[in-house]
Every structure is written in C-alpha cells, then in structure tokens.
N, C-alpha and C positions, 0 to 999 in steps of 0.2 A: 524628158519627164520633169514634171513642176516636182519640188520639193521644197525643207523649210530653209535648207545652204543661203537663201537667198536673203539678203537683212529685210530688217522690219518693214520696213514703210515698202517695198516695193512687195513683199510678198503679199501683204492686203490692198493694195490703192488699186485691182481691179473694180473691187466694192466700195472704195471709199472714193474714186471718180465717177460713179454708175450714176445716174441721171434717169432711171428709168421707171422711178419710184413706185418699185414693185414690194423689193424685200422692206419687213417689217409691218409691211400695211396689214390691216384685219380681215384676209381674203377669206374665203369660205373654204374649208377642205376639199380639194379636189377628190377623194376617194368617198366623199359622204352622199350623195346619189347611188352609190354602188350598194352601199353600205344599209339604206333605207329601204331600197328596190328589192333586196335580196338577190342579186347580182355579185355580190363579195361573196367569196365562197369561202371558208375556213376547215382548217387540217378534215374535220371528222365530215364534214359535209362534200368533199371533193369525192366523183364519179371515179368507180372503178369495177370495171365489169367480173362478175363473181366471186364478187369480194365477199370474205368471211367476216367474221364477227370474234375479238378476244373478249375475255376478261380476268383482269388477276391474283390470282392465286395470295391470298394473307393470312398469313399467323393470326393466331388469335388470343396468343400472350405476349405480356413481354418482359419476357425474360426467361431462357430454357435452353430446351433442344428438343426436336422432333422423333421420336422414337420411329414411327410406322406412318406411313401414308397410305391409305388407298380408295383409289380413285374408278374402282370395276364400275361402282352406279355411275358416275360422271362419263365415262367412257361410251355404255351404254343408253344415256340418255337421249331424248329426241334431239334432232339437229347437230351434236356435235360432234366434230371430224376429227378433233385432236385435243388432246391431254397431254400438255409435257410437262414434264415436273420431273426432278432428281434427273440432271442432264448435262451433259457436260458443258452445252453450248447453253447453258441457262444460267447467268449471272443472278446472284444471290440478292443483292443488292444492286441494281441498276442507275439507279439515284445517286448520281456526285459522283460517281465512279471516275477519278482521275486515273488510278491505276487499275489492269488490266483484273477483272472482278475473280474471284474463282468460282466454278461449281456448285452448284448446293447439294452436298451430303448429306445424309443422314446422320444426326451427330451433330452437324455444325450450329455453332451455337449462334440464339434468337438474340438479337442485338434491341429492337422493340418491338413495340406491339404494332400491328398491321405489314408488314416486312413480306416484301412479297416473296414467292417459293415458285412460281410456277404461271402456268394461264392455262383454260380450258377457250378450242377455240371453237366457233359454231356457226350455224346458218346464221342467227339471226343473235343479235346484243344481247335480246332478253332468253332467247335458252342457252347462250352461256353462263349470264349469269344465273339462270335456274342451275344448270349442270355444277356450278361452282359451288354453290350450297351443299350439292352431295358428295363433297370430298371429304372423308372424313381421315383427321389426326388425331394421335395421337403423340402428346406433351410431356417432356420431364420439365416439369416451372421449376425454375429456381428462383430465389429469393431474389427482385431488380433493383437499382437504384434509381424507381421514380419517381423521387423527391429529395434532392441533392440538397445537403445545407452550401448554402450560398456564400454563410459568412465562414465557411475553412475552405479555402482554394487548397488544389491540388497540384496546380502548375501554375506556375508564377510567371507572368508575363511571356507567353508561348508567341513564336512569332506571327504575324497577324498582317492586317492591311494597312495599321497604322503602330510604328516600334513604338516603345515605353516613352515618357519623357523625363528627364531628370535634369536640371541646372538649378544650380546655386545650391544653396544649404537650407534646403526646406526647413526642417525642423526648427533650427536657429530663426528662422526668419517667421516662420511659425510661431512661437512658444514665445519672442519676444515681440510682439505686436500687438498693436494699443485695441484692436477690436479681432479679435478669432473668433468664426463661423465653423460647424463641425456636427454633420448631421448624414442621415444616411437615407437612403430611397431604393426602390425596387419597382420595377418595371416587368409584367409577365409576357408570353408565348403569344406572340402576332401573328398570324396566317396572311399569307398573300392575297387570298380570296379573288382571286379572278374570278370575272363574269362566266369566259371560259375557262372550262379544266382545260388538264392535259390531256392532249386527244393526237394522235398520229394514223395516216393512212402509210401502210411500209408495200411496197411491191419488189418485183427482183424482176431485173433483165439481163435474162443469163448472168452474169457475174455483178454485176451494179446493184447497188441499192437506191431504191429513189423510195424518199419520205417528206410526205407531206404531216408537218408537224408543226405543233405550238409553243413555238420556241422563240426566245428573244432576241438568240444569232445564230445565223443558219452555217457559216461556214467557221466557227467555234467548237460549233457541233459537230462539226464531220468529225474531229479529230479523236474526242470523247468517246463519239459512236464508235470509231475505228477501235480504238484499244479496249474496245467492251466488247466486239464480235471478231477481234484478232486478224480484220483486214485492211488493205489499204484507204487511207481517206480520199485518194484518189478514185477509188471505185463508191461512192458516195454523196450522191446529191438531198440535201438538204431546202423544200420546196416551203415558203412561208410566206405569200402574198399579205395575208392578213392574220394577223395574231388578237384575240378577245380579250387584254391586255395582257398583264405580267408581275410589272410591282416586284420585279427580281425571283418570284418562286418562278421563270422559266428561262433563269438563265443557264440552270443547266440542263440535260438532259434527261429527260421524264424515263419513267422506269417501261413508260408504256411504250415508249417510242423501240427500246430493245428488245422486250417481247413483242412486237407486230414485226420488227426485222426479224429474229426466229421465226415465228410463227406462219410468217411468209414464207420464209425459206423452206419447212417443213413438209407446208403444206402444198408449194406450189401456187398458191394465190396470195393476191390482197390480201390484206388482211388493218381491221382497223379495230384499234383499242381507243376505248376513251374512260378516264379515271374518273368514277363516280365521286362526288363535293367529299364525302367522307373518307374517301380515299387520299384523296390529293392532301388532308390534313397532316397524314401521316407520310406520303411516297412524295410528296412535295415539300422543299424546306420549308422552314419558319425562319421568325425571328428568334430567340433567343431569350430567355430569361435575364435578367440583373439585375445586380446589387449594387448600388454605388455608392459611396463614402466620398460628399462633396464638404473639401474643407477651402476657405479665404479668410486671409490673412490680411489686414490693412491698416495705414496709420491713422489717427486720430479726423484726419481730412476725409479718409475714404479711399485714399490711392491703394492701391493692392499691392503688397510687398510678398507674396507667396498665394501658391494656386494648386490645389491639389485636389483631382480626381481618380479616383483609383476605384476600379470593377471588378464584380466577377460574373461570368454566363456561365452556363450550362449547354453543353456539349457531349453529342455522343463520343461512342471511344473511337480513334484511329481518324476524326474529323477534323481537317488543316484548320477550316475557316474558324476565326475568330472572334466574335460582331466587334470592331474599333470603337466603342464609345466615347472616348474624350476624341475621335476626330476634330470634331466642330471646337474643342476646348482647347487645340492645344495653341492656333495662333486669335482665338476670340478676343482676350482681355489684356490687359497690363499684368504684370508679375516677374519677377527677377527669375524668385523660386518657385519651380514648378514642379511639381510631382505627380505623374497619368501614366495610369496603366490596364492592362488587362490582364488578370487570372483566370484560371478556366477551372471549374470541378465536372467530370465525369459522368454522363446519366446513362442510364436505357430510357432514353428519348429519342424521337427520330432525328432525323441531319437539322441542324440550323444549319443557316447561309444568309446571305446577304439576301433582304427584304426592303423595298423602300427608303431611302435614306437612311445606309446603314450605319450606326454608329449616331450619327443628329438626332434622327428618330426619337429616341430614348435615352440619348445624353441630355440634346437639352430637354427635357423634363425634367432633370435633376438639378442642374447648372443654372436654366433661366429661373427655377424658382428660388432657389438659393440665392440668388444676385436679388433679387426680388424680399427675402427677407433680412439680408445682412445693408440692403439702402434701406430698410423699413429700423432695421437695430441703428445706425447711422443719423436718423434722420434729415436721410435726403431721398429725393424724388427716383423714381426707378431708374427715368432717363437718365438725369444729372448724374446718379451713380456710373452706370455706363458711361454715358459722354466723358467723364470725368481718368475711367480707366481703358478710352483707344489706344491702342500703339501706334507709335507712328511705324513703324515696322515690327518683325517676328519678335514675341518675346522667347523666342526657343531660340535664335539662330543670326538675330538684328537682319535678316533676308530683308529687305524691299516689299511691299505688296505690289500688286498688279490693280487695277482699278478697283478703289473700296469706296463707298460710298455710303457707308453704314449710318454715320452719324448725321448725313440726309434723310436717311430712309426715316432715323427716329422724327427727324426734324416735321418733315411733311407730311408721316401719318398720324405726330400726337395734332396738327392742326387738321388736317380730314375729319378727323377722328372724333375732333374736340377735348382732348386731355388735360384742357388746362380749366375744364370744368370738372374737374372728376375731386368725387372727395375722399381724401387719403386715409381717413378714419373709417377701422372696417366695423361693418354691419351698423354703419349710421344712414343708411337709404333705404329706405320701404316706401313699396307701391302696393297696400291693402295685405295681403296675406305671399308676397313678394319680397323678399331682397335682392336687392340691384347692389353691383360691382363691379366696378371694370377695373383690365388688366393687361398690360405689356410684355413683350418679350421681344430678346433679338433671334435673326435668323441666320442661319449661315452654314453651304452646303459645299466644300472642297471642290475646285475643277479642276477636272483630270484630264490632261491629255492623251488621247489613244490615237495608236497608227491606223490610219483610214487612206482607202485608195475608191475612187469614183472616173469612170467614163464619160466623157460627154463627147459625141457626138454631133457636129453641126449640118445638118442634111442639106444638097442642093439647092429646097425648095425654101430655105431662111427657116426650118425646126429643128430642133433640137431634142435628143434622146441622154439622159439619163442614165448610167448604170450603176449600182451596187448593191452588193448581198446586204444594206441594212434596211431593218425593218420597221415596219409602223404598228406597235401595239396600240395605237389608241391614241400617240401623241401629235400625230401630223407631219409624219418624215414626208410623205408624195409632196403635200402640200408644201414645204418649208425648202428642200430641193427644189423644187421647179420654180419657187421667188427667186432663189439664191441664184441659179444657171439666168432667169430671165431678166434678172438687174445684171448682170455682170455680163451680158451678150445687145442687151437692150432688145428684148423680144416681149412681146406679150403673151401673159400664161398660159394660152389656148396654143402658142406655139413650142409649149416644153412637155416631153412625156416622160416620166419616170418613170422606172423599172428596178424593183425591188424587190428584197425576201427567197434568192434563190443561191447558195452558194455554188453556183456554176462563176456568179459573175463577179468584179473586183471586189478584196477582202477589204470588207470596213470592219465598226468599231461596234456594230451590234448594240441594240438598245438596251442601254442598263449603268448605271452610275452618272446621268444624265451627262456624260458625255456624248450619245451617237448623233446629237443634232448637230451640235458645235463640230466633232469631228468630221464628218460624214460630208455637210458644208464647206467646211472648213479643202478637204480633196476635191470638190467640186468647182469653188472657188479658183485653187490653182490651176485646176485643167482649161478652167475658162479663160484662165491668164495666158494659159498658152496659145490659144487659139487667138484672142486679142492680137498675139503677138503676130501670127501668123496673117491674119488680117492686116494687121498694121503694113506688114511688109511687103504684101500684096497692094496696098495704096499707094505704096511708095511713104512715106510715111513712121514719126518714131510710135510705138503703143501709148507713151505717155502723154502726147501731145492729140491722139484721138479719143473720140466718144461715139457709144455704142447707142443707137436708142430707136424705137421703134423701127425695129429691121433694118436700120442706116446707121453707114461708119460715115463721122462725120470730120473732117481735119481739112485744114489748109484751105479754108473756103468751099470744100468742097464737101456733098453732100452724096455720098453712094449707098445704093441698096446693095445689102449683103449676097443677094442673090449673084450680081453681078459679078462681084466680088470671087466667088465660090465659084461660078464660072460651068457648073454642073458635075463641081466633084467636093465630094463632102471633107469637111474639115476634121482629125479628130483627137484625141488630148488625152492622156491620162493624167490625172492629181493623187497624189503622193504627200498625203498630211502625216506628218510624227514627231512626237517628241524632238525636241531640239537645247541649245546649249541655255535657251533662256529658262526651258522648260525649270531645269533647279535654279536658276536663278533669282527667283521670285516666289512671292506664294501667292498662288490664286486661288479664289474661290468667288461663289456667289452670297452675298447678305440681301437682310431685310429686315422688317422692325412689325410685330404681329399685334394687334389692339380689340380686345374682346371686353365685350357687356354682355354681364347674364347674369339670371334672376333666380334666386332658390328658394323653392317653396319654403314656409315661415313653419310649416308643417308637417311637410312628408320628407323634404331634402330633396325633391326632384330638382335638377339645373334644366333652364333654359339658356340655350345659349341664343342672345337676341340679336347681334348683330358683330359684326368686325370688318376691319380695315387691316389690306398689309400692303405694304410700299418696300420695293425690292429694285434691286443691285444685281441685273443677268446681263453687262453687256450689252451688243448689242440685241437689240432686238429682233430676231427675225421674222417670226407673224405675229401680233399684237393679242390674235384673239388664240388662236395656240396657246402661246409664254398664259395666256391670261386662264386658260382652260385646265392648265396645265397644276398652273397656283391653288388654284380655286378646288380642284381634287386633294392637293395635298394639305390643303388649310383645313379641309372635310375632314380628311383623314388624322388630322390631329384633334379635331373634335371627337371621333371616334376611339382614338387612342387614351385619352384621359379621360372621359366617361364611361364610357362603353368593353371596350376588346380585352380579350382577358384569355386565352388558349387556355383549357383545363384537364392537367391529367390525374385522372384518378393515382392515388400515391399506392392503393393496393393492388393494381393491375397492369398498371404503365399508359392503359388507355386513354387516348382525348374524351374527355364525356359530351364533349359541345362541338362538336366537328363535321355541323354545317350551320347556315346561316337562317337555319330554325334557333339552332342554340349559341350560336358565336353571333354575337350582335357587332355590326358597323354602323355608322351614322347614315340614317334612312333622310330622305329628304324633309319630313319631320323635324330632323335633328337639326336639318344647314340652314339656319338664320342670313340675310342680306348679304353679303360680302363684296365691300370694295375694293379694288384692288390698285395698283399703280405700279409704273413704273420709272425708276429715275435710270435716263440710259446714257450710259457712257461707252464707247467703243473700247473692250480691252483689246490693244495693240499685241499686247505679249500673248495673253492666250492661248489663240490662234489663228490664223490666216482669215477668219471668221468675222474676229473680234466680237465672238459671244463666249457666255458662259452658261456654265449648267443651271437648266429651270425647276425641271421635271422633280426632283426632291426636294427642293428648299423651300417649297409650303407646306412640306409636314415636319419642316423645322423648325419648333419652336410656337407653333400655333397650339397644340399642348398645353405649353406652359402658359401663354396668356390667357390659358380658360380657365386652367388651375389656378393664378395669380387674382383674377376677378372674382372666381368663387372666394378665395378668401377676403379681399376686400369686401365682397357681399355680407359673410357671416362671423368674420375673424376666426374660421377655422383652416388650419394647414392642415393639408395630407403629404403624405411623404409617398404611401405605397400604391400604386396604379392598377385601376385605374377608379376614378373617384366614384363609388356607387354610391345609392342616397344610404346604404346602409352604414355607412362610415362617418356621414353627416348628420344622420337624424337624433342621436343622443347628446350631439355637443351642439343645436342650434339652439344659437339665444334665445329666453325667452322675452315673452311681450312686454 
C-alpha cells in the first residue's frame, strides 16, 4: 500500500513525470450531461417501491418546555400511517448529535425555536405535512436568550478549530507604538442555503440501514448515524452519488436523515423526508454571529509590531464547535505580538457550525478592512501596506511556509485590474448621480490535510475504475479524479470511471474545508504510483525511468500498449493519503489578492458592484475551469455577504423572521458584476502527494472586504457592522 513514509519528490513525480496533459486542463464535467438530462438522481428523488412520506415535527417557541402533546387528529388524518413523537428511539435533537441524543420527554427542555420533537409519516409529502399542522401543544415559554450581548463573553476562549494565539507582550507593544488602530465590527447569522435541502430516502434490509442522503460525507456519517440509533456502523450504508450542494450546513447529519431511519424501521417501508427551506434555517447549522475587536500596532514606517484579533460568537448551550475567526489572521501579516481569540456567549439559537470558509469568511471582513484603514492613517497605498508587512515565515511559531505567493497575486491583479489608475481620495469620482470606488483585499484560506484512501483499478482492456466514498457537491470530484488517474496512467478521460458517494467504498476526506479534492487526489495519485510500479516491472524496467501516455509504457526505446502489458488480468492499487511529519512542519494554506469597483447611488445608497478581479495561490492546479467555478461562487458569495445576508431572529421569540430566500437575500445574478479570475501556479511539494491546495473557500475570502473597501473609497464612509445596506449609507453620503 502507497502511503506518505515515502519522501517528497518520489511520493508526487508520478504527476510530476505525467506527460499526458490531462490534469489541470479546462475539461468539461464529466457528471454534467447527467445532471442536464435529469439522469442524476439526488437523495429525495431516488425510486423506492411503497415508499411513505415523513414530515417533521417543530416546536414552536424558543425557549420552554412542552406540557401536553396530542396528536389524535394527526393520527386520524387522510393518508397517515404513523405519528411518533415522545419515543424512546426518537432523538430530540438529531442535528450535530456527536453523542448518543436522549429521548424526548415531556418536560425536557426547548433549546430553540423550530427543534424538532417528532414526524407524522404518510402516503403522500403533502398529507403529512397537512397531518403535521393538526398536532397540537401545549408550552410552558420561558424567558430565552435570543439576543446575546456579544460584548460580555461567557467563556473565554473554549477549545475550537483554531487554539487562542498569544506571543510577545501585546500590550507593551501595543501602547508603545507610534500608530494604534483599535476598532470593532460585527458580522450576523449566514445560512448555508443550498439549492437542495436536506432530504434522505432511509429503508431497512432486515437489520441494515441504507440511506440515500444529502450529505457531504457518506462514510463520516455512518458513524454519527450509528450513535444516534445505538447500532453498529457497520450495519450502515450511506448512498450520495450527487449532492445539490452544501457550503458545510451538510457536513453533518440532518435531522431528516434520523427520523426516515426510525420511521422506516417503524413502519416497515421507505420512507423519505425532505426539510422544507424554512426548516433547514433552523434544523441546519448556521454560521454564527460576531463581534470582533480588530487592533494593529505599527511603527512610524508601517511595519506592524503587534496584531490583535479577538471575537466573540454566539453559540447554543452544550455546542463543541467554535467559528475560528482569526484562522486567516494568525499567520497573514508581520507582528511579533499577537493577541486572537475566541469567546463564546450562550443563546437559544440553533446549532452554528462550520459554514463556508469558516472563520476567513468573516474574519477577514474585519481584518482586510482594518488593514485597509490603518494604510489609509499611514499614508500608504493598501498594497504597499501589505507588501510591506509579509512574513517570511509564521509570525506565531517562525514555521516555514509551504508555497505562498501572495505578494504575486497582489502584484498581477493591481495590473489586471488596473490599480495604479485608481484614485485614493474617497468620494472624489462621480459618473452623473454615481460614485465610483475601487477596493482591495488579501485572500487566504488554511490547507488541511485529511486522511483519504482511493481504489484504482486498471482493467484488462487499458480502463480504469475509480473508487471512493468522496463526494461531488457541486464542485467537480468525477471530473478532477478521473484527470488525476488519467495523467498519472497516461489514459485518455473516456478511458477512466469514477465511482463515488457511497460509504461502502474506501474512506476519504469528504467534501468540506476544501480539503476533499487535494485529499482525495492526493490517494488516488499514490495508488497510481503503485500500479506504475507494477508496470514498470512487468517491462522489465525502473518506474522512474518510464512514461505512461496514451495507453503506452514507454522506456528503453521501447514503446508497449498497456494492454499487453496486463496481459488480461487487471492491475489494482490502493492509496493511502495522511497527514505526515511535514504536515506540522510548515504552514500551508491557499492566498489570493481580491480588486472590486462599485458605484453608489449619490441618492438612495444603493452599491453596484461593477466589476472585479482575483488572482490566487491554490497550488497545483487541477481543472482550470473547476478551481475557476469554484473562485467565482465564493467571490459571489462575498458580495452576498457584505451587502446582502443578514440571518434574523426575532429577540422576542427566538424565531428566524427571513428563513427562506423570499426574505434571506443572496447575491442574485443581478448582483455578480464581470469577474476575472487568475491563477498563479506553483506546485506545493509539501502539501500533498497532489501538490494542490484548498480552492473551494478562498473566494469568499476577502472578496467582502474589497467591496466594503471600494464602497468607502466611493463615498468616504466606513461601516464596521455587516452587512452594508443602503440604510447605513444613505444619511452620511456626501452631498452635491
């Protein structure tokens, strides 16, 4: 078995010998025919003969306890077979459930509003959810905490995804410094918004569960599933061909996915749940609220001699996760003294969790604009500020990086861009009843190594099969596998199949912290090494000194089809990607440099956002127009994020008032102005076996900020609290 024991250069140079000039190129998605045709089937749409119908059961305050339920009209309603509720095999809380859930009581107490209790299950979707309407409760409300003050933490720096940071003597280094920056900002409640909800088909074969569910790791979930219904995860398959995205609200397990396993079990059949938009606001995590306190410290030059980020979120009670917002902050900049952390205050709010670049997301909002006004207190250019405070290595730890190429990315996108026409004086540009502004920011999204294992297969006939449980929400795993097996074999793409989204087959890294493509390749990659090898010595021949390419091992003059080769017995490999000793030896991540122009009405404050540029640091490259599709969402998404999103719960009832996308606004294609995109590639060695890095988050890194940055260059107004509506800007634009 391929693993990473093996040093550097020999555990990548299958890829970095390949000649077959597949991987990287802008190939078309192999799963997108399927996908068009309605041939892709997804969790709620998969055949299942007499399959029922759930729907589930929610509170309707938040914050209390349930006196009385009854459920006699529900019972008796047309079409429905079953009412369970108050049950012992009925987890309370479904949602996140690491540890084994309890019961729901009567008595036990309403953690928030919409919390599910139960499912009414039925012939058909829409008369359960008619039967579900006639459950009637009765509530003891008590007094909730749905609106947590932000600025008194409760728990000081709890452990999280990313620990506190602390060196030097901030304060000293602080208080004596020729320019101090020291301002605060707040970030509200994100929804994941997938296209699809959460939707699961559950069935039982005699003792096995199989669930077709929309999740972002299938064999993750087994395990989760198991300590929620107190079986083994071996009796549990997890079925996820195509996922309707994710955006992190499915990396855990939906609440639906546990009641359609009951409810199956109950009943005897199928059974399929699917979480209406409004639902999923509340039974699906969020992002998170925050407060951030962004202070810099620096000498009369501008070099930074102290760096302090310090947050608080909001968190329901007995919830691990943390949102890490100084992630992106802690090896960004120069600074001796650093001070970042996380606090948490307590709500009756539902679960956050990890959303879309968790921690970047909404750090830099705070940080790139802040950098952004303490080079404007300085008087230097946004770049030259940055430029001016790179590290050459960790200012946490003096670590090494692993390929950075940040001060490129600024380099190449202020000339795209045109930056060096931009005029730094704000609200000095007007086009008729318009202000125009442009604005920068840096990018920068941590990459994480995670253990992944991949099958490949080399069949008789010179194809090639594919295996592992990771999935393709959206972002092109079929696709980006089958370049990766077809450079490193020299096959062309018609001759690779990939087979994914089923936890029967080898455990990868599951889609989510823009690890699963790096990973996922990264196992694929070594099992191809082995197979190489296995060829090679079948030519007689060293692997090093052969080339794979179009169907031919090519060495020693000699030119053979692999077929021959194979002999009519198929070759076959497993790859074994994990962390290794380099892994703490360095720090990686992916960067990038974000450049927006937008225009605000002279009159109402509406922004346009007219156009941007972002040039980025992912390694290699494995599909061109993937990495690029990929950017291009999360650069969306941060336009969304600082104009637009805004999660809202009523403070007298604990409810979301805007929880669907009638009232939770995202950036509509209205919103997404031209976007150019780039990439500067460098292969990271260290990474992994790969030599890419995480894509999938890092353009909603910071692209935020450089629309907040431009707006104020537009009107010379700052906002600090998110997200910027015209109502924040319309009493302080300048007049004529």
């Amino acid at each position: 078995m391929a693993d990473q024991e093996l040093p550097t250069r020999e555990r990548i140079s299958v890829l970095d010998r390949a000649v077959q000039r597949v991987l990287g190129q802008p190939i078309d998605r192999t799963d997108g025919p399927a996908k068009v045709t309605g041939d892709a089937r997804y969790a709620f749409e998969m055949a299942a003969k007499d399959a029922l119908y759930g729907h589930i059961l929610t509170v309707q305050i938040g914050a209390g306890t349930i006196r009385s339920i009854d459920a006699t009209a529900a019972r008796t309603a047309p079409g429905v077979v079953a009412v369970l509720i108050d049950d012992d095999r009925l987890p309370a809380d479904a949602v996140n459930s690491f540890d084994k859930p309890k019961s729901w009581r009567l008595g036990r107490e309403i953690e928030f509003f919409g919390q599910g209790f139960g499912v009414v299950v039925a012939t058909s979707a829409e008369a359960a959810r008619a039967a579900a309407a006639l459950v009637k409760v009765d509530y003891a409300p008590r007094t909730g905490r749905f609106d947590p003050d932000l600025s008194k933490p409760e728990e000081h720096e709890p452990e999280g995804l990313r620990p506190a940071v602390h060196t030097g003597d901030f304060d000293a280094a602080f208080d004596g410094a020729a320019y101090r920056y020291d301002a605060v900002f707040t970030t509200p409640i994100h929804f994941p918004a997938a296209m699809e909800p959460q939707a699961t088909l559950a069935r039982w074969e005699d003792d096995r569960l199989i669930l077709h569910s929309s999740l972002q790791s299938t064999g993750g979930a087994t395990k989760a599933i198991a300590r929620a219904l107190d079986i083994k995860a071996d009796r549990i398959r997890v079925i996820a061909p195509f996922v309707g995205g994710g955006f992190g609200g499915k990396t855990s397990v939906g609440a639906e996915a546990i009641y359609a396993a009951i409810a199956a079990k109950e009943t005897g059949h199928p059974v399929k749940i699917v979480q209406t938009r409004r639902q999923t606001a509340h039974l699906a995590h969020h992002r998170a609220p925050t407060r951030q306190r962004v202070r810099i410290a620096t000498d009369a030059e501008g070099h930074i001699r102290a760096f302090g980020h310090n947050s608080v979120i909001a968190q329901r009670h007995d919830r691990w996760f943390i949102e890490p917002v100084h992630i992106g902050t802690t090896h960004l900049y120069a600074g001796a003294a650093r001070s970042m952390g996380v606090d948490v205050v307590r709500a009756n709010h539902p679960t956050s969790g990890a959303v879309r670049s968790p921690g970047e997301a909404c750090g830099t909002l705070a940080i790139e604009v802040a950098m952004d006004e303490a080079a404007e207190a300085l008087g230097l250019d946004p770049i030259e500020f940055r430029r001016r405070n790179e590290p050459g290595a960790s200012p946490v730890d003096g670590k090494p990086f692993g390929t950075r190429k940040l001060v490129e990315c600024y380099d190449e996108g202020a000339r795209r861009f045109g930056w060096d026409r931009r005029n730094p004086v704000p609200a000095s540009v007007r086009e008729g009843d318009w202000l125009i502004g442009t604005g920068m920011a840096a990018a920068i999204r941590s990459n994480i190594t995670v253990e992944a294992r991949a099958n490949i297969t080399l069949h008789p006939d010179g194809s090639a099969l594919v295996e592992t449980d990771m999935t393709d929400i959206g972002t092109g795993t079929y696709t980006i596998l089958m370049q990766v097996v077809a450079e490193a074999l020299g096959l062309s793409p018609d001759k690779v199949r990939v087979a994914i989204g089923d936890s029967t087959l080898p455990r990868s890294a599951g889609s989510g912290g823009s690890f699963g493509a790096s990973s996922s390749s990264s196992a694929a990659a070594l099992a191809c090494q082995d197979i190489a090898r296995t060829l090679a010595a079948r030519m007689g021949v060293d692997a090093g000194d052969m080339t794979l390419q179009e169907g031919h091992a090519i060495a020693a003059n000699r030119r053979v089809p692999l077929t021959e080769l194979l002999a009519g017995e198929a070759v076959r490999a497993d790859g074994h990607a994990k962390p290794g000793d380099h892994t703490n030896a360095h720090v990686s991540a992916s960067y990038g440099a974000h450049f927006a122009e937008v225009a605000v009405s002279a009159t109402t404050g509406e922004v346009r956002v007219r156009r941007m540029t972002g040039v980025f640091d992912i390694g290699r490259v494995l599909n061109e127009k993937t990495a690029r599709s990929q950017i291009l969402g999360g650069m969306i998404w941060g336009i969304g994020s600082v104009l637009h999103e805004d999660g809202m719960i009523d403070a007298r009832t604990g409810q979301f008032t805007n929880p669907d996308f009638g009232e939770y606004h995202i950036a509509t294609h209205a919103d997404s102005p031209p976007i150019d995109i780039h990439f500067i590639e460098a292969v990271d060695d260290l990474a992994n076996e790969a030599g890419a890095k995480g894509v999938g988050e890092l353009g909603n890194s910071g692209a935020g900020a450089a629309v907040a940055n431009a707006i104020y260059n537009a009107t010379g107004i700052r906002i600090h609290d998110y997200p910027i509506t015209l109502d924040k800007l319309i009493d302080a634009l300048p007049e004529d």
